[in-house]
N, CA, C and O atoms as a CHARMM CRD file, in Angstrom:
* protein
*
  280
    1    1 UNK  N      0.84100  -1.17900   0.00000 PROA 1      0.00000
    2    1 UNK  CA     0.00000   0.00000   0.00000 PROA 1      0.00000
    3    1 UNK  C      0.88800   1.24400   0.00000 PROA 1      0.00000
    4    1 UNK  O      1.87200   1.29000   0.73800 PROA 1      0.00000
    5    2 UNK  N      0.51600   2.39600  -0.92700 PROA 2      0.00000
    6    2 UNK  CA     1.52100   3.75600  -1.03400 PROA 2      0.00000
    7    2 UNK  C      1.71300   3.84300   0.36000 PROA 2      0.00000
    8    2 UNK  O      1.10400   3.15100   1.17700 PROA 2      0.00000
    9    3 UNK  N      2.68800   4.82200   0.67000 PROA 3      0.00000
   10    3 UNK  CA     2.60500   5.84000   1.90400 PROA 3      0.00000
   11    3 UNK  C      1.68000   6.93500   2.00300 PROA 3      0.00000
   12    3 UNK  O      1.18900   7.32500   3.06200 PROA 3      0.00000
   13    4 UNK  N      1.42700   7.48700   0.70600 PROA 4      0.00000
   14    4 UNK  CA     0.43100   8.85900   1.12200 PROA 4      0.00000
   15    4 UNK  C     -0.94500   7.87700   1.16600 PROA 4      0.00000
   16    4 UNK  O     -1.89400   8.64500   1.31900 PROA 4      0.00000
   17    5 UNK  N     -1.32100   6.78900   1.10900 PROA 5      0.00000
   18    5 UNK  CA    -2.37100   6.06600   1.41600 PROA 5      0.00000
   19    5 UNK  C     -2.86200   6.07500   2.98400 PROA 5      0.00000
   20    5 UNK  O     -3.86500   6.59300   3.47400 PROA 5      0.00000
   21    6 UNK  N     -1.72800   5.26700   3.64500 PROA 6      0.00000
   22    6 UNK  CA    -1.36100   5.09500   5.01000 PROA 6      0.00000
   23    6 UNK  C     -1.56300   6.69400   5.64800 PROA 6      0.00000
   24    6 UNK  O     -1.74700   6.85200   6.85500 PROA 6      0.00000
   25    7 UNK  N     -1.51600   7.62500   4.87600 PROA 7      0.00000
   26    7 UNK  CA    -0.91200   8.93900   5.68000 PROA 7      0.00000
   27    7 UNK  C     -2.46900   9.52000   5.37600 PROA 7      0.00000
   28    7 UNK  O     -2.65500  10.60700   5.92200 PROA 7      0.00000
   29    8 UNK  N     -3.69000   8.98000   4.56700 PROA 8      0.00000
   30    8 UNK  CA    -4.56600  10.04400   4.60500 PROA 8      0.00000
   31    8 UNK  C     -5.60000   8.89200   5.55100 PROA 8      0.00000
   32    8 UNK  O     -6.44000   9.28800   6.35900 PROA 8      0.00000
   33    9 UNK  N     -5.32700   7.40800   5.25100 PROA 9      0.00000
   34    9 UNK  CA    -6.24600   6.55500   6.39700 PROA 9      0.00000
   35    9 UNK  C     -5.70000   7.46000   7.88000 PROA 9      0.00000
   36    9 UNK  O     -6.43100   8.08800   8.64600 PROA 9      0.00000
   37   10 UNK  N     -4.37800   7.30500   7.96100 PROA 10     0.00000
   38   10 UNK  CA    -4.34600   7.77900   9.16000 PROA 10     0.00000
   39   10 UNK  C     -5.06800   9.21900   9.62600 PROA 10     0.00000
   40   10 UNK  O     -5.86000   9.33400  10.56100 PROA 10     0.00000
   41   11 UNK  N     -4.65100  10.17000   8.83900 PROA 11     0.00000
   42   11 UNK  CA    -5.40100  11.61100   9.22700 PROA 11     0.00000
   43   11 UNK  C     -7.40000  11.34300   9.29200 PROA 11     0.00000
   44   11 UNK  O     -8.20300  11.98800   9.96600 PROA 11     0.00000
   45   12 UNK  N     -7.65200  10.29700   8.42800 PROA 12     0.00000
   46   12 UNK  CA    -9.27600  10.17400   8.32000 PROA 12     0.00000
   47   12 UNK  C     -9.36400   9.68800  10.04600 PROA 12     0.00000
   48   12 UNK  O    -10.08100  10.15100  10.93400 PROA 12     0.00000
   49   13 UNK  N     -8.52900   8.78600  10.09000 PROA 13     0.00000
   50   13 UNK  CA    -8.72600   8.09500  11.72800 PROA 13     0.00000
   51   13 UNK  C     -9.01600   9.45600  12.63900 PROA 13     0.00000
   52   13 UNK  O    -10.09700   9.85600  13.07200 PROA 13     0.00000
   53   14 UNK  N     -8.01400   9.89200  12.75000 PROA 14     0.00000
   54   14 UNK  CA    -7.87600  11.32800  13.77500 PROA 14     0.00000
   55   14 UNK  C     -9.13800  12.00000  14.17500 PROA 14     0.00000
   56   14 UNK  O     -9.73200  12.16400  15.24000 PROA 14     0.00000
   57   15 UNK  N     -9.37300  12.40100  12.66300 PROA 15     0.00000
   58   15 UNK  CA   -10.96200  12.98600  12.30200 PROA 15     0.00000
   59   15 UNK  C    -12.04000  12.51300  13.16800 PROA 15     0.00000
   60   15 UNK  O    -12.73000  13.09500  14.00400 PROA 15     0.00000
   61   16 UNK  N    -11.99700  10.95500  12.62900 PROA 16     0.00000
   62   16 UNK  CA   -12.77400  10.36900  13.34300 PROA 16     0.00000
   63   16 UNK  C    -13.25200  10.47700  14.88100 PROA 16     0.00000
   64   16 UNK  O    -14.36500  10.69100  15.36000 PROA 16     0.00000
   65   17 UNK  N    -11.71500  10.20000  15.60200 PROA 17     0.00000
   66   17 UNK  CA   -11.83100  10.10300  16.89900 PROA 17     0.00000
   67   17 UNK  C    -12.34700  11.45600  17.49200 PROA 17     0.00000
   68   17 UNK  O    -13.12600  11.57200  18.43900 PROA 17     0.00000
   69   18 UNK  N    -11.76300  12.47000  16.75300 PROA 18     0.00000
   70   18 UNK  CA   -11.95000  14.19900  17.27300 PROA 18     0.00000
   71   18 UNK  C    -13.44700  13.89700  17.49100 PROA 18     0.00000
   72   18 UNK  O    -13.88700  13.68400  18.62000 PROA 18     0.00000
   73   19 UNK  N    -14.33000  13.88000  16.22600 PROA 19     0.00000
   74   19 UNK  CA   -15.48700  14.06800  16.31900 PROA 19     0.00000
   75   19 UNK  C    -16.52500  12.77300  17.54500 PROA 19     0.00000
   76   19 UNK  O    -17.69000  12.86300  17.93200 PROA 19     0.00000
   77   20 UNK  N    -15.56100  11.78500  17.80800 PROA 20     0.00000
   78   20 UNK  CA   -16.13900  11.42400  18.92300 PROA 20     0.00000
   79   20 UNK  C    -15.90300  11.90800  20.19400 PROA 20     0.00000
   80   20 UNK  O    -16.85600  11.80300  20.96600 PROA 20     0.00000
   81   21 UNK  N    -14.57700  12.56500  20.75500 PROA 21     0.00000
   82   21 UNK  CA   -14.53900  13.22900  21.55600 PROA 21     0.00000
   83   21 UNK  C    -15.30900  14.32200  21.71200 PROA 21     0.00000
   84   21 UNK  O    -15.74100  14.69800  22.80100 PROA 21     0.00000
   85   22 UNK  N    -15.49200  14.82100  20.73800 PROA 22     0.00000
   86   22 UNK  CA   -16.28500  16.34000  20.66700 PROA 22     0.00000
   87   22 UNK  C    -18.04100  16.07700  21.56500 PROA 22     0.00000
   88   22 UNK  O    -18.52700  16.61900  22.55800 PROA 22     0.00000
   89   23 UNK  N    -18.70300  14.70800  20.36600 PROA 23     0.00000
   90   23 UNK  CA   -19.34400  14.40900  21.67200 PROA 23     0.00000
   91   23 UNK  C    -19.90600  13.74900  22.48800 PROA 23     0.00000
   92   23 UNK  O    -21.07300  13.36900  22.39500 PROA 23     0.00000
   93   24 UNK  N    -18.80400  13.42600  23.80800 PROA 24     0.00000
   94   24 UNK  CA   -18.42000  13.04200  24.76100 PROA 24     0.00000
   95   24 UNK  C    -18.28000  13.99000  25.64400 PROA 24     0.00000
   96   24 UNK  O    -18.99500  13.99900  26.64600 PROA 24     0.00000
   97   25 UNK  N    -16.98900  15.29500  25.33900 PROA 25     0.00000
   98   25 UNK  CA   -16.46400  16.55100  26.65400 PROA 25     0.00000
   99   25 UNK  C    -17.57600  16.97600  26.60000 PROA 25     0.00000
  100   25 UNK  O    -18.11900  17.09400  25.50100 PROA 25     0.00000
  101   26 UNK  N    -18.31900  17.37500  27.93800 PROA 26     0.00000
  102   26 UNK  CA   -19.23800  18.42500  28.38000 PROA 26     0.00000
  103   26 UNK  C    -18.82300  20.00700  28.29100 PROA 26     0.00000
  104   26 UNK  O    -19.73800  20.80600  28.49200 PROA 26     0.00000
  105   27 UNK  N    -17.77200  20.42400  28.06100 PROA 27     0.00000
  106   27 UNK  CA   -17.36100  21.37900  27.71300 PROA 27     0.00000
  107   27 UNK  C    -17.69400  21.96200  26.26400 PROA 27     0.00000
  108   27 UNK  O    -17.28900  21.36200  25.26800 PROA 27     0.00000
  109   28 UNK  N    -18.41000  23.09700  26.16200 PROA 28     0.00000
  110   28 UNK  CA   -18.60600  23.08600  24.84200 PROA 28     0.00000
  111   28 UNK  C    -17.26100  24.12100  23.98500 PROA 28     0.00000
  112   28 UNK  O    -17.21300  24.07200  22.75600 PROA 28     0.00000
  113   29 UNK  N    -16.64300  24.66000  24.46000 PROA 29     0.00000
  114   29 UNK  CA   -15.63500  25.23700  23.64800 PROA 29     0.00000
  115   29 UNK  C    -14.35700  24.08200  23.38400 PROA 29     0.00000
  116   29 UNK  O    -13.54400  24.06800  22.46000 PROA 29     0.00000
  117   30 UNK  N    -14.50700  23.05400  24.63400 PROA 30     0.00000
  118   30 UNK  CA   -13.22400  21.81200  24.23800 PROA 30     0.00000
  119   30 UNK  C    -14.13800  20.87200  22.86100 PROA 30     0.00000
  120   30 UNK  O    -13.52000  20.33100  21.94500 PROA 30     0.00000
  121   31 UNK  N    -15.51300  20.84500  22.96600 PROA 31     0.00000
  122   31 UNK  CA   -16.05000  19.95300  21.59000 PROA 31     0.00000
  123   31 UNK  C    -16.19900  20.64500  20.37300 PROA 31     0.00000
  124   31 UNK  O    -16.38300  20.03600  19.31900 PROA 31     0.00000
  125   32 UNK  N    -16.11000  22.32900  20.46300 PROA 32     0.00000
  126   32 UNK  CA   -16.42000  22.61500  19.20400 PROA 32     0.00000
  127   32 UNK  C    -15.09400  22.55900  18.75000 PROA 32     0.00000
  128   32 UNK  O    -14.82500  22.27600  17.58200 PROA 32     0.00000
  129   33 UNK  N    -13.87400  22.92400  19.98100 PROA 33     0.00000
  130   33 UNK  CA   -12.12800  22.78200  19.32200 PROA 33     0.00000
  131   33 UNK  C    -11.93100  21.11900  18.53900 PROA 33     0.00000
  132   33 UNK  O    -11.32600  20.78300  17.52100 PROA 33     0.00000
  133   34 UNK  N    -12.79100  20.28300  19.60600 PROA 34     0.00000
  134   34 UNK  CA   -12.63300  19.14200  18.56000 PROA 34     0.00000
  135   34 UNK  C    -12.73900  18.95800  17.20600 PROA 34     0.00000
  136   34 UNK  O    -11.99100  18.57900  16.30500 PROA 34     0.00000
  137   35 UNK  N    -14.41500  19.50700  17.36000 PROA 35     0.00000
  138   35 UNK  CA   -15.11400  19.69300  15.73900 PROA 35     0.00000
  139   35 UNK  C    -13.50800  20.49500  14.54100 PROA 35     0.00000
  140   35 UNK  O    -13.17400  20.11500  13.41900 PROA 35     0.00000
  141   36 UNK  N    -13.00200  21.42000  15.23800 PROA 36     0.00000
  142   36 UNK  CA   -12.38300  22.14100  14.59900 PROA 36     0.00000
  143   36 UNK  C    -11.23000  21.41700  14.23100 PROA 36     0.00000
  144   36 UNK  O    -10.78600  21.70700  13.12100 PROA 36     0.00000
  145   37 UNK  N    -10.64700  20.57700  14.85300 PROA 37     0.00000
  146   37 UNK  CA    -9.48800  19.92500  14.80700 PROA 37     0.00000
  147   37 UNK  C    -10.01400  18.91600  13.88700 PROA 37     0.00000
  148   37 UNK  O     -9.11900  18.51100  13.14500 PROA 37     0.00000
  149   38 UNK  N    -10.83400  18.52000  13.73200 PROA 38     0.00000
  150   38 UNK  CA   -11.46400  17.12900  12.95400 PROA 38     0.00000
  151   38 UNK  C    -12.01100  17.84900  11.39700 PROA 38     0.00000
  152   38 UNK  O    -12.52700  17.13900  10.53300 PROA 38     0.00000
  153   39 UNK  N    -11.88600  18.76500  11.28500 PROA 39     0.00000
  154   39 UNK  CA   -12.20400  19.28500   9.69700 PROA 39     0.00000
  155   39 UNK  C    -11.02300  19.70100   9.62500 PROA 39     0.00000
  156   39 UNK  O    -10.81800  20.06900   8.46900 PROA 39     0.00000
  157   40 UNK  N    -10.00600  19.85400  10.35800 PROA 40     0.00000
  158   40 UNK  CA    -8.59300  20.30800  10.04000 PROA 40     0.00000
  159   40 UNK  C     -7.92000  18.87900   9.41300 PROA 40     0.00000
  160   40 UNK  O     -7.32000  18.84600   8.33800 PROA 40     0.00000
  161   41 UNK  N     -8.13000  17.74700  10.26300 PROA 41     0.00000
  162   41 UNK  CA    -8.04800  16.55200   9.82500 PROA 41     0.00000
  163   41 UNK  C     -8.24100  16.26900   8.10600 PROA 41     0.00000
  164   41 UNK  O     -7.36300  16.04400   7.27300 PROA 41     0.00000
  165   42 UNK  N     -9.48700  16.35500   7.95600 PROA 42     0.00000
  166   42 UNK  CA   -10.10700  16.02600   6.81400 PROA 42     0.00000
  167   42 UNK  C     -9.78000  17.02800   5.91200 PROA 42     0.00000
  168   42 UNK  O    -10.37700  16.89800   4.84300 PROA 42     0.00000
  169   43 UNK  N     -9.09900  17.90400   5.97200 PROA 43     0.00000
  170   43 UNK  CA    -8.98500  18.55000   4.72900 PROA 43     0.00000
  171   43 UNK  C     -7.56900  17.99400   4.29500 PROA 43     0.00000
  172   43 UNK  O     -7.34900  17.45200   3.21200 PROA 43     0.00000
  173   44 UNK  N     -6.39100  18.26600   5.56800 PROA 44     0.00000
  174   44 UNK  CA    -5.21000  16.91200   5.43300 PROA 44     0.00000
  175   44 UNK  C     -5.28700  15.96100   4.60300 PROA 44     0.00000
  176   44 UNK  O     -4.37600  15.70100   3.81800 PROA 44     0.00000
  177   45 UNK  N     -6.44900  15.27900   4.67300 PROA 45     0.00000
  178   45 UNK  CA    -6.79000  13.95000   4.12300 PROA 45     0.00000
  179   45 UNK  C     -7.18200  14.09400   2.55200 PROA 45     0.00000
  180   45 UNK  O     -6.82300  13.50300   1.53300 PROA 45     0.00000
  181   46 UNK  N     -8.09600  15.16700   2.83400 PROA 46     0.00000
  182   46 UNK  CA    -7.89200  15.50000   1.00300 PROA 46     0.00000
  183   46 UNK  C     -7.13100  15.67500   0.29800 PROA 46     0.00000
  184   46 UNK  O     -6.95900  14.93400  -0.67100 PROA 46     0.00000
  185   47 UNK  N     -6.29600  16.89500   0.59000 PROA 47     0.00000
  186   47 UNK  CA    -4.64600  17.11700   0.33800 PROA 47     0.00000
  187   47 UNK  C     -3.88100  15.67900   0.17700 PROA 47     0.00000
  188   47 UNK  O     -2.96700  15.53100  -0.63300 PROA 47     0.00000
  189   48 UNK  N     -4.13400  15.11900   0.63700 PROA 48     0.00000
  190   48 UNK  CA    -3.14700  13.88700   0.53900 PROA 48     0.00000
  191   48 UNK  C     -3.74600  12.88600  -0.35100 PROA 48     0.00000
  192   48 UNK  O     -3.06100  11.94600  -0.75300 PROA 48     0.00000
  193   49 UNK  N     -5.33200  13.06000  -0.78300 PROA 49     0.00000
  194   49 UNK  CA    -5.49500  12.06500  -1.87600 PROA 49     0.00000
  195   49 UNK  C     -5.26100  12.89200  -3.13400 PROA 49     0.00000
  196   49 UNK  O     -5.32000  12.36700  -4.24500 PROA 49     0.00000
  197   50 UNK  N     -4.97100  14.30400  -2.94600 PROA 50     0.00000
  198   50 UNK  CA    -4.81700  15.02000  -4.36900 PROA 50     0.00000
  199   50 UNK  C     -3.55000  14.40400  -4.86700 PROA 50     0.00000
  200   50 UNK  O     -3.23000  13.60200  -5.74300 PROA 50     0.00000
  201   51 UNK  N     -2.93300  15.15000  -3.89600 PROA 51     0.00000
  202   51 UNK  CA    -1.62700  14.77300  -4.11700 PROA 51     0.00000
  203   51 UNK  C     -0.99600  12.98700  -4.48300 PROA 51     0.00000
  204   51 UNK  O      0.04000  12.92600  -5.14400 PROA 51     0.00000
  205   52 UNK  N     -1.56400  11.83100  -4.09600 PROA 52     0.00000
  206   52 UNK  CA    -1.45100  10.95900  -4.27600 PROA 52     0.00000
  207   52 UNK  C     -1.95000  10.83900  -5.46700 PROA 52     0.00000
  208   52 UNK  O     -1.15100  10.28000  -6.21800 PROA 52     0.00000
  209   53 UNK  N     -3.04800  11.15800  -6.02100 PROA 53     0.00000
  210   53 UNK  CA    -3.69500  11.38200  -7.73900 PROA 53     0.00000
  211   53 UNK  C     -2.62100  12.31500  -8.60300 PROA 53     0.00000
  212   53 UNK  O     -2.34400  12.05200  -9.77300 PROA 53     0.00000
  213   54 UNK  N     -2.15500  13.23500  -8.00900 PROA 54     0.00000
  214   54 UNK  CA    -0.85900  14.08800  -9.11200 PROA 54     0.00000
  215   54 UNK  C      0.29200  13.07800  -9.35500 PROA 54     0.00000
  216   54 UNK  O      0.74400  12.90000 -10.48600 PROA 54     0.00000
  217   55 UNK  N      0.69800  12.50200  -8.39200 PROA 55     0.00000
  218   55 UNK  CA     1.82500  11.40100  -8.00000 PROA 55     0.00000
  219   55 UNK  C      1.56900  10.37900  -9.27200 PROA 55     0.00000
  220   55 UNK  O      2.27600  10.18300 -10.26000 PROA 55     0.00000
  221   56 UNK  N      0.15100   9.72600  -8.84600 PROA 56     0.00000
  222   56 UNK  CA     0.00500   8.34500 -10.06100 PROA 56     0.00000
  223   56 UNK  C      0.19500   9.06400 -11.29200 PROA 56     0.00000
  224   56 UNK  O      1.01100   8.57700 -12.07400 PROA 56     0.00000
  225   57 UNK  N     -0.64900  10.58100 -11.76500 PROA 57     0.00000
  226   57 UNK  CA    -0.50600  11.22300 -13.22000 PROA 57     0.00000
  227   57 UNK  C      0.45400  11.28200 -13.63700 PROA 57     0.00000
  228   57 UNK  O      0.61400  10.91700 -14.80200 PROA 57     0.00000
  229   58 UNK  N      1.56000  11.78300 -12.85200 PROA 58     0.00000
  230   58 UNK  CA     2.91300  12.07400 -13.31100 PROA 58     0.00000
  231   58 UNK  C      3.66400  10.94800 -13.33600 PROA 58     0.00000
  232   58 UNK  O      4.78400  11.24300 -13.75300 PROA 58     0.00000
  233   59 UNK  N      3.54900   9.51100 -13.02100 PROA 59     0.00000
  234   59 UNK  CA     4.33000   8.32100 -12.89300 PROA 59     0.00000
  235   59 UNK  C      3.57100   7.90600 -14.29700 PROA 59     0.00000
  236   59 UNK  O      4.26900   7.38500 -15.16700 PROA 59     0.00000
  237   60 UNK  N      2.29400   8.09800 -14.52800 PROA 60     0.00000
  238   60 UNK  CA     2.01100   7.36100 -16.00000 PROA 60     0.00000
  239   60 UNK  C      2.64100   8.38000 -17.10600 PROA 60     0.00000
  240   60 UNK  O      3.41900   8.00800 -17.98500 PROA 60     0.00000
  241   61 UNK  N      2.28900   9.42900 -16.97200 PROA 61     0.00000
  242   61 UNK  CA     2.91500  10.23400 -18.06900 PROA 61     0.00000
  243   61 UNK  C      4.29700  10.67000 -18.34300 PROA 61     0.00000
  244   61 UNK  O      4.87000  11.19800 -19.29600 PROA 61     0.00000
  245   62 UNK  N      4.65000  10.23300 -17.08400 PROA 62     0.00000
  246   62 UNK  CA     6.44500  10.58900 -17.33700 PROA 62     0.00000
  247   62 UNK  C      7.35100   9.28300 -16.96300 PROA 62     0.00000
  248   62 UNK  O      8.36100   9.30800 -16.26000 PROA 62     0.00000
  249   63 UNK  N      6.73700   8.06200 -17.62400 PROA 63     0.00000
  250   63 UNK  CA     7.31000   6.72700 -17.42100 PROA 63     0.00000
  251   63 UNK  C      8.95200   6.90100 -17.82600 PROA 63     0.00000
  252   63 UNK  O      9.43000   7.59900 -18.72000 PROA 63     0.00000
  253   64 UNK  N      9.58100   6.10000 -16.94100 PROA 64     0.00000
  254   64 UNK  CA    11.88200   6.27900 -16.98300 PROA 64     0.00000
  255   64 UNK  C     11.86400   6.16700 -18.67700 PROA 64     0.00000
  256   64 UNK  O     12.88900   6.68500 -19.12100 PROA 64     0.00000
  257   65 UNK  N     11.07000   5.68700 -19.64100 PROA 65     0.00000
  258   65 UNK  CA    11.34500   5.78800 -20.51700 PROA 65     0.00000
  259   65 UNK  C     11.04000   6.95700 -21.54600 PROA 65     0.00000
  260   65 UNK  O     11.15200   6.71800 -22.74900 PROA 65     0.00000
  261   66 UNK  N     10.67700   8.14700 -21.12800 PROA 66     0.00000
  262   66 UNK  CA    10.35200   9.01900 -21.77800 PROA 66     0.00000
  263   66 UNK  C      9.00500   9.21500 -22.15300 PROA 66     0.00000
  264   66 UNK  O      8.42000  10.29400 -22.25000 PROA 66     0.00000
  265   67 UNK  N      8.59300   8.16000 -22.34200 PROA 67     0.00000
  266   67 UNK  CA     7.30300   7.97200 -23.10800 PROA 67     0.00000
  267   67 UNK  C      5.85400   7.62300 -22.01200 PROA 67     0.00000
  268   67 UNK  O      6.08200   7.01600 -20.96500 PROA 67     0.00000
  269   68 UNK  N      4.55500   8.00500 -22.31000 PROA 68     0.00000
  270   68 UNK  CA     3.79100   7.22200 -21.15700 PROA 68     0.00000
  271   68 UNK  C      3.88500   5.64400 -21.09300 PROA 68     0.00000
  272   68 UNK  O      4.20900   4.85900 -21.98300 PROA 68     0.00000
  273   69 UNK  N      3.47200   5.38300 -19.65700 PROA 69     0.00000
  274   69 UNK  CA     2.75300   3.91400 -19.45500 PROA 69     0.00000
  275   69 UNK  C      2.11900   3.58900 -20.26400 PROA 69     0.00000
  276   69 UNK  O      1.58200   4.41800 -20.99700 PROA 69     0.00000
  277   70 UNK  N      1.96000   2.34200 -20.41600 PROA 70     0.00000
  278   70 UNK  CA     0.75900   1.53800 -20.90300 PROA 70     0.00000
  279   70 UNK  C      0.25000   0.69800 -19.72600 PROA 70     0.00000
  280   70 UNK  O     -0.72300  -0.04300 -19.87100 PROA 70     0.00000
């Protein structure tokens, strides 16, 4: 499995957990910081599947041989 794979499961995890902490704390400025930390997460996670999609484009189109993949 890539690394930027591993690296956006992991940031989705984070997300995850934030938004279960969020609610859980009876505190509402520590659950909305969760909420906040957990879309901070997920945008990470996007970023990292873009970037993993530019990665595959540029490995088919700029194959060691000059030419694209097949």
């Amino acid at each position: 499995m890539p690394k930027t794979h591993d690296e956006t499961k992991r940031l989705v995890d984070r997300a995850e957990k934030c938004r279960v902490l969020a609610g859980i704390v009876t505190n509402r400025g520590a659950a909305k910081s969760y909420l906040k930390l957990a879309d901070s997460y997920e945008a990470l996670a996007e970023e990292e599947r873009k970037l993993f999609t530019l990665r595959k484009i540029r490995a088919e189109l700029f194959a060691p041989t000059g030419r694209p993949a097949k």
